[in-house]
Structures are given as C-alpha cells and as structure tokens.
N, C-alpha and C positions, 0 to 999 in steps of 0.2 A: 836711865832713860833721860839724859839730859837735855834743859829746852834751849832752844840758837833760834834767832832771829835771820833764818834763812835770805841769801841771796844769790847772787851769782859766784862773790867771792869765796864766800863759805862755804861751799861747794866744791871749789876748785882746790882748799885749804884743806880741808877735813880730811881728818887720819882717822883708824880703827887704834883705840887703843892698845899696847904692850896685853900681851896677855890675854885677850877676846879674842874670837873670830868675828865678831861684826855686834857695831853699835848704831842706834836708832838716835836720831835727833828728831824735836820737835820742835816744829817749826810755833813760833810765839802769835802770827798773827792770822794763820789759818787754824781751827783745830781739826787734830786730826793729821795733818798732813807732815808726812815725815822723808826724811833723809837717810837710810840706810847705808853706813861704809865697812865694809866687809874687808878682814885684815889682808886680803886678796890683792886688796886698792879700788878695788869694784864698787860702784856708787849707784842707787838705784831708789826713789822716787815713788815713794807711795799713799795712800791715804787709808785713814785707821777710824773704824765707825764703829756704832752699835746699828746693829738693823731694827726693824719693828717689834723683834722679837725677844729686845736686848742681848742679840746674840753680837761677841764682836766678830769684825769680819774687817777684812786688807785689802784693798783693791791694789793693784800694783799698776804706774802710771807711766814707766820706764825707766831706762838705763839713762845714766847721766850722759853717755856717748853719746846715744841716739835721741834724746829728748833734752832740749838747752834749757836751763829755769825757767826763765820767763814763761814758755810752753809750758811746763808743769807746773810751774804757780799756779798760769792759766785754767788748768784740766783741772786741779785741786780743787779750788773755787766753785767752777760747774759743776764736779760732781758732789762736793759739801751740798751746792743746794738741792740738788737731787735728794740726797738722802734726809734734808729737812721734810723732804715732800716727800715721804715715806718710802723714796727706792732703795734697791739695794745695788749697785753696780758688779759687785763681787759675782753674788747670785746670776747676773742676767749674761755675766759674761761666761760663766760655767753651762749656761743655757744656751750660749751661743756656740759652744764648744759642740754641743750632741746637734745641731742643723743638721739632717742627711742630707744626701746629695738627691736629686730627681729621682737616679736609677737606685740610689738605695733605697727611697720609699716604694717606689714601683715593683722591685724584686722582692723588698720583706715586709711590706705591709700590703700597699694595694691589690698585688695580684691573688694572693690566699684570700682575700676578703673577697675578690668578684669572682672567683672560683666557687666558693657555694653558693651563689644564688643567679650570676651571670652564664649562658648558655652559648653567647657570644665572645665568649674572655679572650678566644684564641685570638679575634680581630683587635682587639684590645692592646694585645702581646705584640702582634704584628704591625698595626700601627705604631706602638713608641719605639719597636726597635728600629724601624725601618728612617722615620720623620722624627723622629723626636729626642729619642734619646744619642744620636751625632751632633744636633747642636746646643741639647740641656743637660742630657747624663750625667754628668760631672759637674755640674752647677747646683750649690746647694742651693735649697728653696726660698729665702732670702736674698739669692744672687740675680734671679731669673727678674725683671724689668718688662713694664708694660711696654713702653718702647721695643726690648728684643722681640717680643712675641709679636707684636706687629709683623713686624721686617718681618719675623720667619712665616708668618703667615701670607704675605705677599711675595714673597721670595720664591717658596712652592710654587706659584699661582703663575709668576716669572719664568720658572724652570719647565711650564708646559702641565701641572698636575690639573688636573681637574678641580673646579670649584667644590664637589662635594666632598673629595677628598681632603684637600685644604680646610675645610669646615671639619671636617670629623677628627683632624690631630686637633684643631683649637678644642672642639668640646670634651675630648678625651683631658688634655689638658688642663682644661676648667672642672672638671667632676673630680679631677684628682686634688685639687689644689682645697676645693670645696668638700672632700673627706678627709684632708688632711685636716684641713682648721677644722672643722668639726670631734675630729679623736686631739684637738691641740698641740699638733705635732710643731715640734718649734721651727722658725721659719715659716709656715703658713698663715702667719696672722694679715697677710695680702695677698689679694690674689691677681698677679700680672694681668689675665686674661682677660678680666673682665671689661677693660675698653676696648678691645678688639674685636670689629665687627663682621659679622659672618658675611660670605658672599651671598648675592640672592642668586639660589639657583630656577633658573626656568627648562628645567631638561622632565619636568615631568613628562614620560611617555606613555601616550597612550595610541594602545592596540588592542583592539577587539577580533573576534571570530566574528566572519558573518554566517549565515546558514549554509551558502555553497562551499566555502572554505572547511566547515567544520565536517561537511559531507566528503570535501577531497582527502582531511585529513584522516576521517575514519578507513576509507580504502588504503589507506596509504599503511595503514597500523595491522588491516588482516594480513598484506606481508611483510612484518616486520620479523625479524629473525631474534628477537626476543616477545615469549611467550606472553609475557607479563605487563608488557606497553600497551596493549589493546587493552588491559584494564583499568590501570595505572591511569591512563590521559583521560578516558572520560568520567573517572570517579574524580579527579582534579576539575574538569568544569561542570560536572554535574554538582560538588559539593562546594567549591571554593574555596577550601583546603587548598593551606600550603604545601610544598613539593613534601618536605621533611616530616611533615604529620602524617601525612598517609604514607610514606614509607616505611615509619617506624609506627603503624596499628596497628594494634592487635584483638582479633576474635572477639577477646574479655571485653573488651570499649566497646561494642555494639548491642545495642537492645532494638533487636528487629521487633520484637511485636511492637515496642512504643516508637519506632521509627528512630531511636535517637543513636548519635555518637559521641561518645565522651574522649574528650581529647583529654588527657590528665595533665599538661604541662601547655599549652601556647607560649608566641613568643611575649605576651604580655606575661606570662610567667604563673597565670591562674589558669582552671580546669575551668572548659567550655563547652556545649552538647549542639553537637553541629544537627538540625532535622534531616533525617532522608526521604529522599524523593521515591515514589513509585518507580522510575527509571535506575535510581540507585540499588535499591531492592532485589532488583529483575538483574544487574550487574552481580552484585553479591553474591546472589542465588548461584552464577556460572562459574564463581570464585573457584579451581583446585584448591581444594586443603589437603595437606599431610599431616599423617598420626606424627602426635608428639609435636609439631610445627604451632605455637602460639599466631604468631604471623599473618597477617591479614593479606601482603604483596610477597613475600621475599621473592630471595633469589630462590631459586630451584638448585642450584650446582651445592649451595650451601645451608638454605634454608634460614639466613639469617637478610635483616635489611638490607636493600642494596646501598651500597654507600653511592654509589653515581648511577644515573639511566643514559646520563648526557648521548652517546654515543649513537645506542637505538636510538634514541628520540631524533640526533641528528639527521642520521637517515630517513627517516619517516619525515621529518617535519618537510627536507630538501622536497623529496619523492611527491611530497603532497605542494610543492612550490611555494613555500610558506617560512625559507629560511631564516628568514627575520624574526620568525614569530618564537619568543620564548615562552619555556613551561611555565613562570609565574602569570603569564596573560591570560592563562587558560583561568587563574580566577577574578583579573578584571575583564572576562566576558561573562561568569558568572554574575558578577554584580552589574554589568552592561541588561544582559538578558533579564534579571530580575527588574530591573527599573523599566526596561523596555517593555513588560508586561504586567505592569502598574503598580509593582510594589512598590512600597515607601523607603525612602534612604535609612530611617529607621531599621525596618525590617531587613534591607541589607547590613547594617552594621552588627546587627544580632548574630546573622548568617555567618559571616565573614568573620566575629571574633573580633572589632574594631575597637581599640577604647575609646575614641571620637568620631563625632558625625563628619567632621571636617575629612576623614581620611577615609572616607565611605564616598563622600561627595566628588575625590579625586577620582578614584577606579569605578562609579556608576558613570556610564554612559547613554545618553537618548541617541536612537539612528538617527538616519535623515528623515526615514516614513515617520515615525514617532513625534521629529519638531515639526514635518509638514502639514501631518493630521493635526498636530495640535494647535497651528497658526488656521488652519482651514478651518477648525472648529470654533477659534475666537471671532473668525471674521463672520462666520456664518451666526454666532451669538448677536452680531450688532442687529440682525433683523432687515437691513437693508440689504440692497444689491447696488453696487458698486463697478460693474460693468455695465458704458455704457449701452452697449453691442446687446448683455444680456436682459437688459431693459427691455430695452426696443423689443426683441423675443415677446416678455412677459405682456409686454403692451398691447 
C-alpha cells in the first residue's frame, strides 16, 4: 500500500502494477484518502476510516472519469471531517440505499398497520391511489419537497377539487410521513407537509327537520316499499345514531329494562351506551324479529345488514319533498331538538358519542322560536317597557 502525494498528474500517470489486479495509493496529505488503479486501467477515488466503533469502512468518492481531483480532494476533505465528528459516510450512504419509495411505504407498511385499528382504511387507499400516489408513488421519501406538496395541493384546488378534499390528501400525507419517522423509516427524518396550509373550509351544512316536515316525512315512509325504513329513520332521529351503527345492531347491544344501547365500536373507535327514549322503546317493541336472526334492522330477503337504504330512502325523502335532506341530518336534528328543549351541549355530546364539545356545538341547533323567546325573555328581564306606544297603555 504505497503512499504518493496525490495530484492531478499522478493520477493521470498511475499504473497497476505487473502482476496485481489493482493497487491502493495513499494519498500523504489527506489521511485516509486513497487512489485505487485497477490492472483494468480503471481509476477510482476513495476514502478509508475507522468508524466509532473502530470498525474500518471505504466510502467510495468516484471514478476518475466522472469525478476530476480537485473535486475528490475536495469531497475527501469534507467527508475526513465528518468522520472527525463521529459520522460514518459508508453507513449513511448504505441507508440511503434502503429510502422506499411513498407507494412502497403505503403498500408494505402503512396500509397493514391502519387495517387493524382503522375502520376507514378503504378511504385511505382510495385517496393515495387516486391524488397522491400519480404525483409521489415513485418518489422516495427523501425526494418529496415542501415546495412540491404545496403546488400539488393547490394544483387540486386549480383543477376544480373541492377544498375538503384537497385537505384530506395533505393530512393523509402528513400522518403518513408522521408514522414513518416515528417506526424511523429512513427518509422520513422531514416531513414536506408540514408548511402546507389547509384550506379554511366554510361549507359546514346545516339542516334540521322542523315538526311539519318530520310529519310529511313519516307518511311518506308508511308507503315506502321497503319494510324496514319506517323503522330505520325514526330510530336514526329518535337516537342520533349514525346510519352504520344502527344497521349493523344487534338484539345483544340493547338493555331495554335499563333503557341503554351499547354500541361496541363507534367511529371514535371506543364502546359507547346510547339512552333510550320512551318513543324508542314503543319502536322496538314493533321491531319483526326472526329465529336465528341476531340483527336489530336487516334485510328481510337476506337477514344480514343492509349494506345501502340509499334507494328507499330516496323515494321517501323525494315523496315527502325533502330531497335535499340527507340520512346523516336526521341526527343533527336530534342534537337540534335536544338543545331546542333545554338540554345542555354537554348532554348532547354524551348522546351523540362526540369526543368534543366544539363538534356538538356545530350539529346543536336553536329555532327561531327558541332565539325569539330567548331575546323576549332578556328584554322583559330589564324590568322596563321600552315601547313608547306600550307606556302610554300602562299610564
């Protein structure tokens, strides 16, 4: 291993000796940093350390074609000092070699992991194949740039998507990025996302059932040409139950003598005991059951949950002139009706299964008798009268 005061010339000079396939020069005033000439004629630039571990280890800097000295002095140099400061270059660059790609995290890690405990996964699945993985798939996680995710999140927003959608690839985005670093998956030591700012959505919709509506809607459901929608809808605003909870109940989940219902899965992913109402009860009671049938709704043709109502209900909702109105409304008029007859936002976020007050506060609605009574009852607090008209009267 003979030492040479590396330059440009010697470089260009340097033979493999008779008889080797390839000799190492060292260079005299970097240590470590060597000149490989292979009896090939092949020339190739490396640098030779102990790690922290005193293990030795080669970083290889390039080929003398592709790399001119002066550049590999240069890189020699830098990465010497590196390895003064305890790195290993060898190591970070064999780490750099295993980076997945987005889609190969998303395919072999991510989705088996939100497959046990995610109930949503498939929206998951569908949002990256759809938004995400055409313009990152193939970008290992390393590659991905705050700047790109910008642009593609504006981009969508450009091409007509809707702001919540647009929002929902960024935060899929971000949870992924945010489980990657967390299991230390290499490339995730940044995460692009995070200066990219959400859109504000203001599309919260609200729609309530008033009393004559909910009366048009029940004639509209005695002929409905499914059996099981005249139960189905007003155990949905009698309870404030999601559509999917009470179609997949079952018998077992209900303790009629203590009024309760035990939901064993919500979508907050914990068991919840929804109270029932004296009107629920008196529902229940006219429930059909069939031997052998667990089933609280199913179908009748099958005896298993219906997977859609959509259809009936459409019919019914048109007939009762209410097409706008969807099945999820039917429980913010449940939490409408609760507030509008003096419960507490408290008391409906219990009801409703809510893990925040704030998202109890969205779907409780006061009518307009309820803020008129309530203004008529502040003014009539001051103790004065305030019409001159009703003055004069009193006088």
């Amino acid at each position: 291993m003979p030492n040479a005061n590396l330059d440009a010339h010697f470089v260009r000079m340097a033979i493999c000796p008779d008889g080797k396939n390839k000799v190492d020069y060292y260079d005299t005033a970097i240590t470590g940093f060597i000149l490989e000439v292979r009896a090939s004629g092949g020339k190739t630039f490396h640098l030779r350390y102990r790690d922290q571990h005193g293990k030795q280890r080669q970083h290889k800097i390039g080929d003398s074609k592709s790399v001119s000295f002066d550049k590999a002095r240069q890189a020699a140099q830098v990465l010497r000092s590196r390895v003064v400061l305890g790195e290993s270059p060898s190591d970070e660059r064999k780490i750099k070699r295993t980076v997945p790609t987005l889609a190969e995290f998303f395919q072999e890690r991510y989705m088996p992991f939100i497959k046990g405990y995610k109930k949503s996964w498939a929206s998951d699945e569908s949002y990256f194949r759809n938004h995400v993985q055409p313009k990152f798939g193939d970008c290992h996680l390393d590659q991905i740039t705050q700047q790109s995710v910008i642009e593609h999140h504006h981009a969508m927003r450009a091409d007509g998507y809707a702001a919540a959608t647009c929002n929902r690839v960024l935060v899929l985005m971000r949870y992924m990025y945010n489980v990657a670093k967390k299991w230390k998956i290499p490339g995730a030591e940044t995460n692009p996302t995070l200066s990219a700012s959400m859109y504000e959505l203001n599309n919260a919709r609200e729609r309530y059932l008033t009393p004559e509506e909910t009366q048009r809607l029940r004639a509209a459901l005695e002929h409905s040409g499914s059996s099981q929608l005249k139960h189905i809808v007003p155990l949905l605003l009698l309870t404030g139950a999601r559509k999917r909870e009470l179609l997949d109940a079952r018998w077992e989940h209900f303790d009629l003598v203590r009024r309760s219902w035990r939901i064993p899965t919500s979508k907050s992913g914990k068991a919840r005991h929804v109270p029932l109402s004296t009107a629920v009860l008196a529902i229940l009671e006219q429930l059909p059951r069939w031997e052998g049938c667990p089933h609280l709704v199913p179908n009748p043709k099958t005896m298993k949950p219906f997977r859609s109502v959509f259809a009936s209900w459409d019919i019914a909702r048109k007939q009762a002139g209410l097409s706008e109105l969807r099945m999820h409304d039917l429980r913010h008029s449940m939490a409408s009706n609760m507030v509008n007859s003096g419960r507490s936002i408290y008391e409906v976020s219990k009801v409703l299964g809510h893990a925040q007050l704030k998202t109890s506060q969205r779907y409780s609605h006061l009518s307009q008798e309820t803020l008129l009574a309530a203004v008529d009852a502040a003014a009539d607090a001051t103790g004065t009268i305030w019409n001159p008209a009703e003055s004069v009267k009193t006088a």
